[in-house]
NUKE-138920 format. One record per residue (C-alpha): residue number from 1; x, y, z; residue in one letter. Coordinates in steps of 0.05 Angstrom, whole numbers, m for minus. Layout:
# residues N
PT    k    east   north      up  r
PT  NUM       X       Y       Z  A
...
***
This chain:
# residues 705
PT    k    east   north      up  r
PT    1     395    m575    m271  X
PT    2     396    m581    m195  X
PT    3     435    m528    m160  X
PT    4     462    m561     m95  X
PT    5     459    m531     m29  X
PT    6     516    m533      24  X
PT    7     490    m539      96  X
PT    8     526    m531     160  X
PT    9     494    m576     214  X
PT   10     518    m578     292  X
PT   11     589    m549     268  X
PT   12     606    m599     207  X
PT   13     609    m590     143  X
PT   14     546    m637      90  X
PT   15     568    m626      26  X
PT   16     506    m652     m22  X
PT   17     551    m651     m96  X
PT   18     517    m621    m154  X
PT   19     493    m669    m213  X
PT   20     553    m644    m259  X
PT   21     607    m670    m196  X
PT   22     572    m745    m216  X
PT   23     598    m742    m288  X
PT   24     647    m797    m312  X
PT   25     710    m771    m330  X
PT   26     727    m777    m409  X
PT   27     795    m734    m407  X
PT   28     856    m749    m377  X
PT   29     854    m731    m299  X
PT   30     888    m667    m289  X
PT   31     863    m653    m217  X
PT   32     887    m577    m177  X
PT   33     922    m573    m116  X
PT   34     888    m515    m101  X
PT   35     906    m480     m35  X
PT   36     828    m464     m29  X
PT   37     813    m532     m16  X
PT   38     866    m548      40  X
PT   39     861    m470      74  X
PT   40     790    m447      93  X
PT   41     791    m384     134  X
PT   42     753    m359     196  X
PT   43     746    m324     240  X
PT   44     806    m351     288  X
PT   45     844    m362     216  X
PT   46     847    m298     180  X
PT   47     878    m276     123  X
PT   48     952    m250     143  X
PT   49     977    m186     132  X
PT   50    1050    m179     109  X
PT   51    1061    m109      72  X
PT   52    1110    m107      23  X
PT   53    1083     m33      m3  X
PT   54    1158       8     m30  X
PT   55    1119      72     m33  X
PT   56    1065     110      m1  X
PT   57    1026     111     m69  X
PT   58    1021      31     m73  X
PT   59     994      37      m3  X
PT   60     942      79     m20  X
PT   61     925      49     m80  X
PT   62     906     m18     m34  X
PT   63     878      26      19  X
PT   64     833      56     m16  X
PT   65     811     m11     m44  X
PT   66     799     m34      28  X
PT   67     758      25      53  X
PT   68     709       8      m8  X
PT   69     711     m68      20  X
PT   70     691     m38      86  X
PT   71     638       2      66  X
PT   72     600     m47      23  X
PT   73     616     m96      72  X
PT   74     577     m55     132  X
PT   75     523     m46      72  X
PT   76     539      31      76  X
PT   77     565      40      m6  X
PT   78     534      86     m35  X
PT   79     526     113      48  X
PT   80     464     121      75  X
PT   81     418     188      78  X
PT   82     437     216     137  X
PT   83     361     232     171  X
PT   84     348     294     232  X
PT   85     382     259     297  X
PT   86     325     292     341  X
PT   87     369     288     395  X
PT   88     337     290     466  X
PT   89     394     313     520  X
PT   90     368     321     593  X
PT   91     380     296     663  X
PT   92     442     337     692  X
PT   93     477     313     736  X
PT   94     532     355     771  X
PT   95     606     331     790  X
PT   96     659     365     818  X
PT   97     700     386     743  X
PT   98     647     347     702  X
PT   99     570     337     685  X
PT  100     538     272     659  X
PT  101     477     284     619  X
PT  102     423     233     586  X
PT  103     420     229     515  X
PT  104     381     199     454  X
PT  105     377     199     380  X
PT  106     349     167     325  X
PT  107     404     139     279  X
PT  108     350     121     239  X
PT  109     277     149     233  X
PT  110     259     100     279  X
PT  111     316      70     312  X
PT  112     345      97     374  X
PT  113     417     112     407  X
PT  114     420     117     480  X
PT  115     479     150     521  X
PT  116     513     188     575  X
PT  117     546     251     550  X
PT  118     602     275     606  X
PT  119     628     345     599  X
PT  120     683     387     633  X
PT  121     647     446     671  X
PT  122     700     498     649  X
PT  123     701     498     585  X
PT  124     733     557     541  X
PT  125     733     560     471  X
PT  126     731     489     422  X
PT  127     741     428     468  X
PT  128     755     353     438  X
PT  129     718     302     436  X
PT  130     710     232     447  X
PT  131     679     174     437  X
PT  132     666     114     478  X
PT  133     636      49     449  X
PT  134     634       0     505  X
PT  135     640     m69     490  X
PT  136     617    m138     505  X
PT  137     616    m120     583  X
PT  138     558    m147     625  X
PT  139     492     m95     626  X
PT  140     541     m48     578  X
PT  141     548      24     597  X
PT  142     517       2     667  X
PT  143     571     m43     675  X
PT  144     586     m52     748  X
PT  145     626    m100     791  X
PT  146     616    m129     854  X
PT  147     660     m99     918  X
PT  148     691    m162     929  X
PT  149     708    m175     852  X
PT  150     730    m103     844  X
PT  151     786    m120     903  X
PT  152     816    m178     869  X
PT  153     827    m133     804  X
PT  154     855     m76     862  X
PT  155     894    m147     891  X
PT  156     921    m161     820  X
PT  157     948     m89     807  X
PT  158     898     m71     752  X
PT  159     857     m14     784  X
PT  160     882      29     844  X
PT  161     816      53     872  X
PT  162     754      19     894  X
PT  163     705      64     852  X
PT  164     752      43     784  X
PT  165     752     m24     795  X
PT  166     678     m24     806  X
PT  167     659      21     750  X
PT  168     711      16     706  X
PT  169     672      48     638  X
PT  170     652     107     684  X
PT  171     719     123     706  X
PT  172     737     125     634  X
PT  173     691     173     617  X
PT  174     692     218     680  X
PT  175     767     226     679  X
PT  176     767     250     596  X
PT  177     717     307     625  X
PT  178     762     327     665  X
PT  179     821     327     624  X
PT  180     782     373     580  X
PT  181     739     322     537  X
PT  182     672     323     516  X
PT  183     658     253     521  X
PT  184     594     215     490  X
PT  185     591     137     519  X
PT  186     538      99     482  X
PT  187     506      34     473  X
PT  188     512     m25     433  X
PT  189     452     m54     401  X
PT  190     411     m83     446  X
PT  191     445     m71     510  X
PT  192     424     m13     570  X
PT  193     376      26     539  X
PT  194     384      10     478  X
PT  195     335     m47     488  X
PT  196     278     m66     532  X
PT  197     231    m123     537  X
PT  198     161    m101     562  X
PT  199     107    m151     564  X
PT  200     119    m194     504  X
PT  201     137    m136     456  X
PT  202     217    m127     438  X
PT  203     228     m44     446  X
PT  204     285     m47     389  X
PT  205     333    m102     372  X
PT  206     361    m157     417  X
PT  207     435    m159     420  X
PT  208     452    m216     367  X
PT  209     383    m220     337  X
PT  210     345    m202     276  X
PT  211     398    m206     204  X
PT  212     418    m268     203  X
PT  213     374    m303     153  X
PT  214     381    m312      69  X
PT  215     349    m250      54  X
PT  216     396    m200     106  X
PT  217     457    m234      69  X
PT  218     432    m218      m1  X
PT  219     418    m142      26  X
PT  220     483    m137      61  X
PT  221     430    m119     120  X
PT  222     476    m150     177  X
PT  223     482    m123     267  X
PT  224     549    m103     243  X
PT  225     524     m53     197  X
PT  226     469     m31     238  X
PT  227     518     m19     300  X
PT  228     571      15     255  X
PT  229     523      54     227  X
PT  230     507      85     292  X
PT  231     577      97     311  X
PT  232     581     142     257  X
PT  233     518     174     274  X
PT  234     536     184     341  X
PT  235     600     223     319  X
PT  236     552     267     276  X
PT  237     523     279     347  X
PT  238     586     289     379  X
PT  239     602     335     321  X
PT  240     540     381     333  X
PT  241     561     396     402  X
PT  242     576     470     395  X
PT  243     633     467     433  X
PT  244     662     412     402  X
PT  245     722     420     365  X
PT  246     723     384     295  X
PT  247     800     382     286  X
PT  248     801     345     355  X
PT  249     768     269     353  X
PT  250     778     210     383  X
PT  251     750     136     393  X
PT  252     770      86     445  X
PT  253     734      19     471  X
PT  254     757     m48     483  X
PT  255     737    m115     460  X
PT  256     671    m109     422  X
PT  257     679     m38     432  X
PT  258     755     m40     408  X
PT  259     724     m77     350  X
PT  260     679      m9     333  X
PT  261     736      41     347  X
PT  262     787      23     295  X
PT  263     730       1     244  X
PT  264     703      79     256  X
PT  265     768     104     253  X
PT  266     788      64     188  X
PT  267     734      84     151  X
PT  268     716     156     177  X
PT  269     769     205     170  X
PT  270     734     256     216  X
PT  271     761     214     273  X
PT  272     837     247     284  X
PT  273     857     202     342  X
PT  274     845     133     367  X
PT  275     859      73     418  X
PT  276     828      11     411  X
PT  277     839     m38     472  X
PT  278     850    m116     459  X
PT  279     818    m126     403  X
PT  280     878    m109     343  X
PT  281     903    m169     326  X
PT  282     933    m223     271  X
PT  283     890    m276     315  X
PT  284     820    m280     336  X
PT  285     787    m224     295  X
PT  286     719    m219     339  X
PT  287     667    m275     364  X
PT  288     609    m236     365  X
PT  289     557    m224     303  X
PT  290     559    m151     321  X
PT  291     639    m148     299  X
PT  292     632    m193     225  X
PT  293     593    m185     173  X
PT  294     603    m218      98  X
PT  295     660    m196      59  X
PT  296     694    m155     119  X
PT  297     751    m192     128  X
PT  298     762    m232      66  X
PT  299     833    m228      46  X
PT  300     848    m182     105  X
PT  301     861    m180     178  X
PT  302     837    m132     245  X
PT  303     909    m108     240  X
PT  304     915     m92     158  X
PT  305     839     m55     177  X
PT  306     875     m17     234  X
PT  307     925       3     184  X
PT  308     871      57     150  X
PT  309     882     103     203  X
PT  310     950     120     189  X
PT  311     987     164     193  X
PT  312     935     194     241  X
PT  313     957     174     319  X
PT  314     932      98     336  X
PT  315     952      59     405  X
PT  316     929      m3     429  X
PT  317     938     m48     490  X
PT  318     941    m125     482  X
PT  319     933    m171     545  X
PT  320     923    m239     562  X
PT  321     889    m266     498  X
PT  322     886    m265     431  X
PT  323     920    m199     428  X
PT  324     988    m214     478  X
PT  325    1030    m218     417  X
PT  326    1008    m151     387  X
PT  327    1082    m121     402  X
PT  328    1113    m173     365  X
PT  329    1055    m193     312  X
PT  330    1009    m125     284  X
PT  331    1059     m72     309  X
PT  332    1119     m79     267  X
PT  333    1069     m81     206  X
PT  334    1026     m23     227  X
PT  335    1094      17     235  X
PT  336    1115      m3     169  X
PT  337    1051      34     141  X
PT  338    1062      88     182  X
PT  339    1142      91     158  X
PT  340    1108     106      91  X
PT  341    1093     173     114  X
PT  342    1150     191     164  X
PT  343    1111     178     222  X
PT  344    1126     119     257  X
PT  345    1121     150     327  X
PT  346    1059     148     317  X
PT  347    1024      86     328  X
PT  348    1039      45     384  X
PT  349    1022     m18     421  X
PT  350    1034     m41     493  X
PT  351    1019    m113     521  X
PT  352    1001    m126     597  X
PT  353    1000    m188     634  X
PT  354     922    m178     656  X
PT  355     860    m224     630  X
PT  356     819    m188     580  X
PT  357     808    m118     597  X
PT  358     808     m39     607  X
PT  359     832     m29     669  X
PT  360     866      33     697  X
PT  361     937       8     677  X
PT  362     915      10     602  X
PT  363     867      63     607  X
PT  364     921     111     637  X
PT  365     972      95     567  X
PT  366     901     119     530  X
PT  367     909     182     566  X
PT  368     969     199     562  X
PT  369     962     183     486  X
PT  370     901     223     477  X
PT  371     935     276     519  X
PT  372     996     285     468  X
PT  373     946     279     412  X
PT  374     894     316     425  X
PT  375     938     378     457  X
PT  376     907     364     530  X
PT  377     956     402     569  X
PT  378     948     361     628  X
PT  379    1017     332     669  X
PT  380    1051     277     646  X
PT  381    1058     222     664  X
PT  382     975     219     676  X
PT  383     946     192     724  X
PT  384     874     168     731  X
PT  385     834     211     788  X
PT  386     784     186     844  X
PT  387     716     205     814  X
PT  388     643     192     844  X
PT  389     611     146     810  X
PT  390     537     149     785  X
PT  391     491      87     804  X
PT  392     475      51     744  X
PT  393     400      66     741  X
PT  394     420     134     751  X
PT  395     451     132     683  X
PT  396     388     106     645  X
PT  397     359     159     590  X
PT  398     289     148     606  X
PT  399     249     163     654  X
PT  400     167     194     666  X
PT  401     182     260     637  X
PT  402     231     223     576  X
PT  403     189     159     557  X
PT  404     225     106     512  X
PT  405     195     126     445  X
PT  406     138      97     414  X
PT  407     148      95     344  X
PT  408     220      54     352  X
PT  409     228      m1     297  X
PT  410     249     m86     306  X
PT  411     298    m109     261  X
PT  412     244    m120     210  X
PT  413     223     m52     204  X
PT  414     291     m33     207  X
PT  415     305     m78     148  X
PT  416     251     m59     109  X
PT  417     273      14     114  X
PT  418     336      m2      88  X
PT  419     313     m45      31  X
PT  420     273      16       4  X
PT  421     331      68      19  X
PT  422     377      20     m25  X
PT  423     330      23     m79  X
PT  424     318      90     m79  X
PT  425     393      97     m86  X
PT  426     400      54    m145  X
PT  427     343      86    m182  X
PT  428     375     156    m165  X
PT  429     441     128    m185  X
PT  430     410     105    m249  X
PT  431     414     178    m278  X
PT  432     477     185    m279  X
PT  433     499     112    m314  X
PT  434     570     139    m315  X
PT  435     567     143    m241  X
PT  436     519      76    m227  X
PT  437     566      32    m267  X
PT  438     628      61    m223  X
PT  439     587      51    m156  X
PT  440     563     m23    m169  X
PT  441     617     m44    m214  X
PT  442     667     m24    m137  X
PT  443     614     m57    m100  X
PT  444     612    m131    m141  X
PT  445     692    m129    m144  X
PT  446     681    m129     m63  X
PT  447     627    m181     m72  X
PT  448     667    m234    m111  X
PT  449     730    m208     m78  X
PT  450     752    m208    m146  X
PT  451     772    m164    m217  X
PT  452     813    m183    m280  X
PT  453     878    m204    m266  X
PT  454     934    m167    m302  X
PT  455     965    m232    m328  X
PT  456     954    m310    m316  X
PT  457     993    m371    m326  X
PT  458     997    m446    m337  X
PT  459    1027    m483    m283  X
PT  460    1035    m561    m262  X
PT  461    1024    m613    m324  X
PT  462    1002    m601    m388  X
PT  463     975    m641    m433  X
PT  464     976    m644    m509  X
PT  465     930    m693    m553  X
PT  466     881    m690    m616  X
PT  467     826    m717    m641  X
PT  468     784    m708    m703  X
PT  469     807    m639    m734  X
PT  470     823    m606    m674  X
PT  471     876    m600    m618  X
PT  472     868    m610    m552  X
PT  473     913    m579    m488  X
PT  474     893    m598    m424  X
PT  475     924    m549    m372  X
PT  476     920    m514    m300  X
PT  477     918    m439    m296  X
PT  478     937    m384    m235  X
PT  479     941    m324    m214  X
PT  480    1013    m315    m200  X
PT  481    1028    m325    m123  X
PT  482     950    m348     m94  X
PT  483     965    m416     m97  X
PT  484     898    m427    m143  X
PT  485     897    m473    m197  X
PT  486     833    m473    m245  X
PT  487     838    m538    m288  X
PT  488     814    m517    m369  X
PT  489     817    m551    m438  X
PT  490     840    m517    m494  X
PT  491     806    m536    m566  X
PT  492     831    m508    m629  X
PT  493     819    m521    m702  X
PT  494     870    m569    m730  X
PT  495     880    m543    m801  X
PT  496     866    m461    m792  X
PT  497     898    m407    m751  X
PT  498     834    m386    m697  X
PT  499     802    m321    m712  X
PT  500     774    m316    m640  X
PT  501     773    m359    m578  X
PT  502     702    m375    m543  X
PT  503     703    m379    m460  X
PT  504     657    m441    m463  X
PT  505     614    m442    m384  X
PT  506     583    m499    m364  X
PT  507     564    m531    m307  X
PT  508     605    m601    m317  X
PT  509     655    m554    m343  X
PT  510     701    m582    m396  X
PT  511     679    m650    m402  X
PT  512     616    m619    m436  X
PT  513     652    m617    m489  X
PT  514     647    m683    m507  X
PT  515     596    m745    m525  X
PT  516     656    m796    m514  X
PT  517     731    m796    m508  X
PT  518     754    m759    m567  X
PT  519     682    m745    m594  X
PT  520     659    m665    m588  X
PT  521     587    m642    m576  X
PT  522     555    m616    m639  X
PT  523     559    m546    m621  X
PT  524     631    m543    m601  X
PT  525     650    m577    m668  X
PT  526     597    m515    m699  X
PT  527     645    m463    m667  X
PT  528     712    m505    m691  X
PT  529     683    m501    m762  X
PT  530     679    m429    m763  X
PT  531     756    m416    m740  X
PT  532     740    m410    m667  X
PT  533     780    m433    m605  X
PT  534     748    m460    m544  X
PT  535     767    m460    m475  X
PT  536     732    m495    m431  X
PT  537     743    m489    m354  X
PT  538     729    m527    m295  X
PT  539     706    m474    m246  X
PT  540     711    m482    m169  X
PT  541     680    m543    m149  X
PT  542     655    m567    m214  X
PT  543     680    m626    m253  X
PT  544     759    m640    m236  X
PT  545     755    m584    m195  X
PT  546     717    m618    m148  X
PT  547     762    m656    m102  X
PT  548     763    m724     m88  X
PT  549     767    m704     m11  X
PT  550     715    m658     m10  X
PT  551     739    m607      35  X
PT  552     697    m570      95  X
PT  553     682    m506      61  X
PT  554     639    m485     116  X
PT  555     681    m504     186  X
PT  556     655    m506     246  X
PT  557     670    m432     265  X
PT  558     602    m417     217  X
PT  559     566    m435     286  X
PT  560     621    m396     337  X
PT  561     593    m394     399  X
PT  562     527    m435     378  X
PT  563     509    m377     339  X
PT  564     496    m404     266  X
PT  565     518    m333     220  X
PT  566     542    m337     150  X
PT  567     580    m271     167  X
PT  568     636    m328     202  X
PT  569     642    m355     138  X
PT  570     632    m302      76  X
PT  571     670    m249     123  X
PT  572     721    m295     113  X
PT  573     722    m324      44  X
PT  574     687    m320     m22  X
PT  575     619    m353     m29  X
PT  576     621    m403     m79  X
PT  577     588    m368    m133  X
PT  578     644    m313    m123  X
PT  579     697    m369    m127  X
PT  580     674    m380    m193  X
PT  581     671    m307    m226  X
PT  582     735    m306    m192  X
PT  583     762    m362    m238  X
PT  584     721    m342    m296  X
PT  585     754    m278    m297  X
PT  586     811    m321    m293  X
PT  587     802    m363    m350  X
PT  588     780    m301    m388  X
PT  589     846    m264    m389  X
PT  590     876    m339    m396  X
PT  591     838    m337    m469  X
PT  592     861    m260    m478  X
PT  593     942    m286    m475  X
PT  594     935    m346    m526  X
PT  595     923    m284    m583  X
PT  596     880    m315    m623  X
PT  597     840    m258    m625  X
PT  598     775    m229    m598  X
PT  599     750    m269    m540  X
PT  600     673    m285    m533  X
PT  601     639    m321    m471  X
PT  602     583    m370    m482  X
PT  603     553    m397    m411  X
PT  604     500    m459    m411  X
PT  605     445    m469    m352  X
PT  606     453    m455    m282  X
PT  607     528    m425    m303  X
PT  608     494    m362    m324  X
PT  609     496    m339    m255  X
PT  610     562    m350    m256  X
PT  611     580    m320    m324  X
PT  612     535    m247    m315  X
PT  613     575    m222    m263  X
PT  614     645    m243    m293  X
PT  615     613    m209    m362  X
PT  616     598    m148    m322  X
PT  617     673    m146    m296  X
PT  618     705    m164    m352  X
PT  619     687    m111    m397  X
PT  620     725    m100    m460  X
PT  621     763    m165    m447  X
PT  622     711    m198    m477  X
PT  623     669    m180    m545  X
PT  624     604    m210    m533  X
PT  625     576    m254    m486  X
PT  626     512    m299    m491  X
PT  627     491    m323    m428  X
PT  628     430    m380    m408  X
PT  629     401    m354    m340  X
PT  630     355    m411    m333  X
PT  631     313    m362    m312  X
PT  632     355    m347    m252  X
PT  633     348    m289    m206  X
PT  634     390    m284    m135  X
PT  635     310    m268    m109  X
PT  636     311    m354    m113  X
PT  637     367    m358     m56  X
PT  638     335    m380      m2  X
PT  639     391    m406      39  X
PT  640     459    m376      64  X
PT  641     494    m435      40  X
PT  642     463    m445     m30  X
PT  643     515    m444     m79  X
PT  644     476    m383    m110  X
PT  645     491    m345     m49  X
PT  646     531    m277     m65  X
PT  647     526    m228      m3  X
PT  648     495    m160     m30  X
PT  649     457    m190     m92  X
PT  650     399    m154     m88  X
PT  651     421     m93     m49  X
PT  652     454     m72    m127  X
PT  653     393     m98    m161  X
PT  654     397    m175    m176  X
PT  655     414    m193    m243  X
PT  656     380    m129    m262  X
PT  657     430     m90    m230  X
PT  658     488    m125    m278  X
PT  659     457    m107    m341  X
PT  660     485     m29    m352  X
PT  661     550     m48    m326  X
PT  662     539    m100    m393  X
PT  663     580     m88    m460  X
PT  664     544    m131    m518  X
PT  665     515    m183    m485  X
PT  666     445    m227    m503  X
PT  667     415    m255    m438  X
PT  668     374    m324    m452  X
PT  669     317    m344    m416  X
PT  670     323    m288    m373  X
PT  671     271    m276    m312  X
PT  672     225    m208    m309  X
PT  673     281    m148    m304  X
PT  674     260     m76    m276  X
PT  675     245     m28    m339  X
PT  676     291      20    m318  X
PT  677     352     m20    m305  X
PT  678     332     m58    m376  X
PT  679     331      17    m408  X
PT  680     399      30    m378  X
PT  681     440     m20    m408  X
PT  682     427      m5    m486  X
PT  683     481     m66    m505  X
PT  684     442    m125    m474  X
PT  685     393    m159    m521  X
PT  686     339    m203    m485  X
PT  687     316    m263    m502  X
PT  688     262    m290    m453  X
PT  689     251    m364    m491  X
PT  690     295    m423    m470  X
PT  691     352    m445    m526  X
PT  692     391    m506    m532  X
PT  693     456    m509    m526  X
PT  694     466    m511    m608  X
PT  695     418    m443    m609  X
PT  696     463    m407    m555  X
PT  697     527    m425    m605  X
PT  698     488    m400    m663  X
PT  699     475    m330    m634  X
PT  700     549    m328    m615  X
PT  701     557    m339    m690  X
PT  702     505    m292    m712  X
PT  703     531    m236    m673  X
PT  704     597    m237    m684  X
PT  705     571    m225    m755  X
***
C-alpha cells in the first residue's frame, strides 16, 4: 500500500491522504473530536506548564522523565565519549584586576570551540567559575556597537558608560573577573571563530546549516545538539582550570545564549548557579534552529525545562518581548517547584521595560545574584565597573603562531562521526541486554512521547449492534484528561464467553473488518470461531480518524523565519507515526480492561511500523504479537514529513533495534536485520516471506497453541 507523505510548501500545510482515508464507510459514523486535530503546537504555541505536583517525590518522578526527554532529544542518551579537549590557551592580555586569554578545543576530534577566558589576577585558593554563551548578537563574542547607537541605549537608561554600551558581552565578562570569576565566553556554532569561509571551503559549520535533512532527523543529529554538546564540553574545560572551584558554577547568556544556559543547567547538575536573560518563558520558546530540536519541547515548555534546576539558585530578567510577563506567567510556577524543597527564595525573575537585551541594568541583578550564590564577597548592592575594552580582532584565537586547525570537520564529517559513535554504543550496549533494553526502551518512550497508560476509557457515543454470530460495539476511547479520542470496534463471539481478545492493526483500521455492512473478512470470522475478541482501532489519521476538515498538521511555523526545519514541528508534537503507537498503546490497555483474557496484537501492511514499536512498549500487556513489516525499515524515510518519520529511528537501530526489547513476537516479511541485534532478542521468530492476511491470523492461532 502507498504510504502518503505530508509536505509543507511556502508555510501551508498539502495533505496528500493515504489510500485507506478513500475507503467507503460501512459502519455507523462515529467520528473523534479529538483535541489533536483543532490544537497543533509550535513553537510560539507550546505546551503549558501548570504543576499540580503535592510532593517533592511526584516532582521528581516527572523530572527525571524530562531530563531523559532532553537528553535524547539533544541526541546525547546514552552521552557521548567524552574525547582529549587539546586545549590551546595563549595570547595574554593584561588588565588592571583581570587577564583575557585565547582559547580552543576540540569538542569533538575534529570540531573546534573558540573563546576568551578572563581571569582575576589575584587569585587565592579555588575561585568560581562561569560560563558565558553569547547569543544571537551580531559577529557573537565580537559583538560591538556603534558610538552613536551605544548613546541612545546610555539615552534610554540601559547602560551607564560608553565602553558598556558599546561592548556589552565584554563588560560582562571583565567585571565577573574582577569580582573573583574565572570566566570562559565562547562561541556559538558558526559565529567568531568558530567559523571561517576561506576561498570556497567552509572552515567548520555555518550558523544554521548542515542537519536539517531526513537522515539528521532519523539520527537525532540536529545544531541544537551539536551546540549543547559543546556547552557541556566547554564546562569540562572550565572544570580543568586548576584553580577552578567545582562546588562553585555558573551559566548566564541571553537570548540564544539564555536558550543554552538553562538547557545546560537543566540537564547538567555540575552547574550550581544560573541566570538566563530573556529567553524563560510560557511564549515564544526560541526562533532559531540552534535552540529546537525534535522531541525537545513536546508536552513541555522553556519554563517547565527551567524548572530542572531547582532547588539550585536560578534568576532571570524578562523585557520587552516574549518574556515581559515572566513575573506574572513562569515565576509563580517555577516557585511552586522550588516550594517543594523549602526554597523558594531561590529563584527569581525581574522584568524591565527595555527591547530585547543584556544591558547593564539586568546584568547588574546577575551579579548581585551570582554574588549571593556563589559567596563573592563583593558590596552590595553591585555595581558594574568602567573596564577597557579589547578591540574585537584583538579577541580572535588565531593568529600566525596559532593557525585555525587543519583537520576541523563540516557538518558531514561531523555527522558521520556521530553515526559510528552511536553504533558503537548500541553494539556495546548489546552486552548487557538488561541494560540495552532499559536505555532504548527510555529513549522510544521519548520518541513516541508515549508509554502504556495506567487505565483508559470510553467516552462520547457508543454503539451496540450484531450481525451474523457476533456482537458488535462501536466506541471512542481516552486517556483520561488529553482530550484524545481513538474511535475502535469491538467484535465478540455471539454464543461463547472470549478466551482472549486480538488488537487487530490495519491501515483502513476497523472497517477492514468487513466485505459489506454486516459481512466480516474471512480471517476475522477465523479468530471469532476460535473464542477470540477483536478490537479493531482507527489509529490517528486513518479511517474515521481522519477528519473531514483535514487539519494543518504541519503550520506554518515548520518554515519560522524561512528556515524550513522539522525540529519546529516534531519539537513540538508527535510525528505521526508516534501518534499512532501512542493510540495503539491506547487501544492495547483498552483490550486489557474488557477481561476477556490474554490480549494478542495482529498488525497487516504498512501498520507494522506502527505496531513494532507499540509491541516493544507494551510488554507483558500483550502475549504475542504477529506483525507484517512489508518489508519496512525507517532506512526508507526519505522525507521529514513522511508519515514513517520517527525522530531517532536509526540512532537505536531501526527496526533492528526493537527486536530485544520484543516479548514473543513473529515479524513477517521482515527486511535484512543486523545478526547481533537478531541474536539478542531470543523471543522474535522471523519470517522473511510475505503472508496474507488469513496466514498472519493462522500464526496468531498456531502460537497461541
Amino acid at each position: 500500500m502507498h504510504t502518503s507523505r505530508w509536505m509543507v510548501l511556502m508555510g501551508v500545510a498539502v495533505v496528500t491522504a493515504e489510500v485507506s482515508a478513500q475507503t467507503p464507510p460501512i459502519l455507523p459514523e462515529l467520528r473523534p473530536a479529538d483535541v489533536r486535530y483543532t490544537r497543533r503546537h509550535h513553537l510560539d504555541d507550546p505546551s503549558d506548564f501548570a504543576p499540580a505536583y503535592g510532593t517533592r517525590q511526584e516532582w521528581e518522578r516527572r523530572a527525571e522523565r524530562l531530563r531523559v526527554q532532553l537528553l535524547v532529544a539533544n541526541g546525547l542518551w546514552p552521552m557521548p565519549p567524552r574525547t582529549p579537549l587539546r586545549p590551546v590557551i595563549h595570547g595574554r592580555i593584561e588588565r588592571d584586576a583581570y587577564t583575557i586569554e585565547k582559547v580552543f578545543f576540540a569538542s569533538l576530534p575534529g570540531h573546534y570551540v573558540c573563546g576568551n577566558l578572563y581571569r582575576p589576577k589575584a587569585i587565592r585558593g579555588k575561585v568560581p567559575g562561569v560560563l558565558c554563551p553569547h547569543g544571537h548578537w551580531p559577529n557573537g563574542r565580537f559583538f560591538e556597537r556603534s558610538e552613536a547607537e551605544a548613546q541612545k541605549e546610555i539615552a534610554a537608561g540601559a547602560e551607564k558608560t560608553l565602553e558598556g554600551a558599546r561592548y556589552p558581552l565584554q563588560a560582562r565578562c571583565a567585571m565577573l573577573a574582577r569580582m573573583g570569576c574565572v570566566v570562559f565566553h565562547y562561541d556559538m556554532v558558526g559565529y567568531a571563530d568558530s567559523y571561517a569561509r576561506i576561498g570556497n571551503q567552509d572552515w567548520q559549520i555555518p550558523h544554521r546549516a548542515g542537519f536539517a535533512d531526513a537522515e539528521a532527523e532519523l539520527r537525532l543529529q540536529s545544531f541544537m545538539g551539536l551546540q549543547t554538546w559543546n556547552s557541556i564540553r566547554a564546562l569540562d574545560f572550565l572544570l580543568s582550570l586548576p584553580e577552578v572551584d567545582a562546588d562553585r558554577i555558573a551559566v548566564t547568556g541571553s537570548s540564544g545564549g539564555g536558550t543554552q544556559t538553562f538547557i545546560l543547567a537543566a540537564m547538567d547538575p555540575r552547574v550550581r548557579v544560573s541566570f538566563p536573560a530573556v529567553m524563560v518563558s510560557m511564549n515564544m520558546q526560541g526562533g532559531c534552529i540552534c535552540e529546537n530540536c525534535s522531541h525537545l519541547r513536546v508536552g513541555t515548555n522553556n519554563v517547565e525545562i527551567a524548572a530542572l534546576v531547582a532547588p539550585r539558585p536560578q534568576a532571570m530578567t524578562g523585557a520587552d518581548d516574549w518574556t515581559r510577563d515572566i513575573e506574572t506567567r513562569g515565576l509563580p510556577q517555577l516557585k511552586q517547584i522550588y516550594r517543594l524543597y523549602g526554597a523558594e527564595e531561590l529563584v527569581n525573575a525581574k522584568y524591565f521595560p527595555f527591547p530585547h537585551n543584556y544591558n547593564q541594568v539586568s546584568r547588574e541583578m546577575m551579579y548581585q545574584w551570582f554574588n549571593r550564590h556563589l559567596r563573592l564577597g563583593w558590596p552590595e548592592p553591585v555595581r558594574e565597573k568602567p573596564f577597557v575594552p579589547v578591540a574585537p580582532k584583538e579577541l580572535s584565537v588565531f593568529d600566525d603562531q596559532h593557525p585555525r586547525p587543519g583537520d576541523a570537520w563540516d557538518a558531514q564529517r561531523v555527522r558521520r562521526y556521530w553515526t559510528e559513535t552511536a553504533a558503537e554504543q548500541m553494539r556495546h550496549l548489546l552486552e548487557d541486554r538488561e541494560r540495552y533494553c532499559q536505555t532504548v526502551a527510555a529513549a522510544w518512550k521519548v520518541m513516541v512521547h508515549s508509554e502504556m497508560p495506567r487505565q483508559v476509557q470510553e467516552t462520547g457515543p457508543v454503539v451496540n449492534d450484531r450481525g451474523e454470530g457476533y456482537r458488535l460495539k462501536l466506541a471512542l476511547v481516552t486517556r483520561p484528561g488529553t482530550g484524545e479520542q481513538v474511535p475502535v470496534a469491538v467484535v465478540t463471539p455471539e454464543q461463547a464467553r472470549p478466551r482472549g481478545t486480538v488488537v487487530w492493526t490495519h491501515p483502513q483500521g476497523k472497517s477492514s473488518l468487513f466485505v459489506e455492512p454486516g459481512k466480516l473478512v474471512a480471517h476475522a470470522r477465523r479468530l471469532l470461531e476460535h473464542k477470540l475478541a477483536i478490537v479493531a482501532p482507527d489509529l490517528f489519521f486513518t479511517g474515521e480518524a481522519m477528519p473531514k476538515d483535514k487539519p494543518k498538521l504541519f503550520p506554518a511555523q515548520a518554515y519560522h523565519k524561512d528556515i524550513p526545519f522539522a525540529g519546529y514541528v516534531y519539537g513540538y508534537n508527535r510525528s505521526i507515526l508516534a501518534e499512532r503507537v501512542h493510540d495503539l498503546l491506547t487501544v492495547i490497555r483498552y483490550a486489557e480492561q474488557l477481561q476477556h483474557g490474554s490480549v494478542y496484537l495482529v498488525a497487516f501492511g504498512d501498520a507494522g511500523a506502527w505496531a513494532l514499536p507499540a509491541r516493544a512498549l507494551a510488554g507483558d500487556d500483550v502475549a504475542l504479537a504477529v506483525i507484517d513489516l512489508a518489508g519496512f525499515d525507517f532506512a526508507q524515510v526519505r522525507e521529514v514529513y513522511d508519515t514513517r518519520m520517527v525522530p531517532g529511528a536509526l540512532k537505536y537501530g531501526g527496526v533492528a533495534g526493537l527486536l530485544p526489547l520484543c516479548r514473543q513476537t513473529v515479524l513477517v516479511d521482515a527486511p535484512e536485520l543486523a545478526a547481533e541485534y537478531v541474536r539478542a532478542a531470543p523471543a522474535v521468530r522471523i519470517e522473511r516471506r510475505r503472508l496474507e492476511p488469513m496466514h498472519l491470523v493462522e500464526l496468531v492461532l498456531q502460537q497461541m497453541g
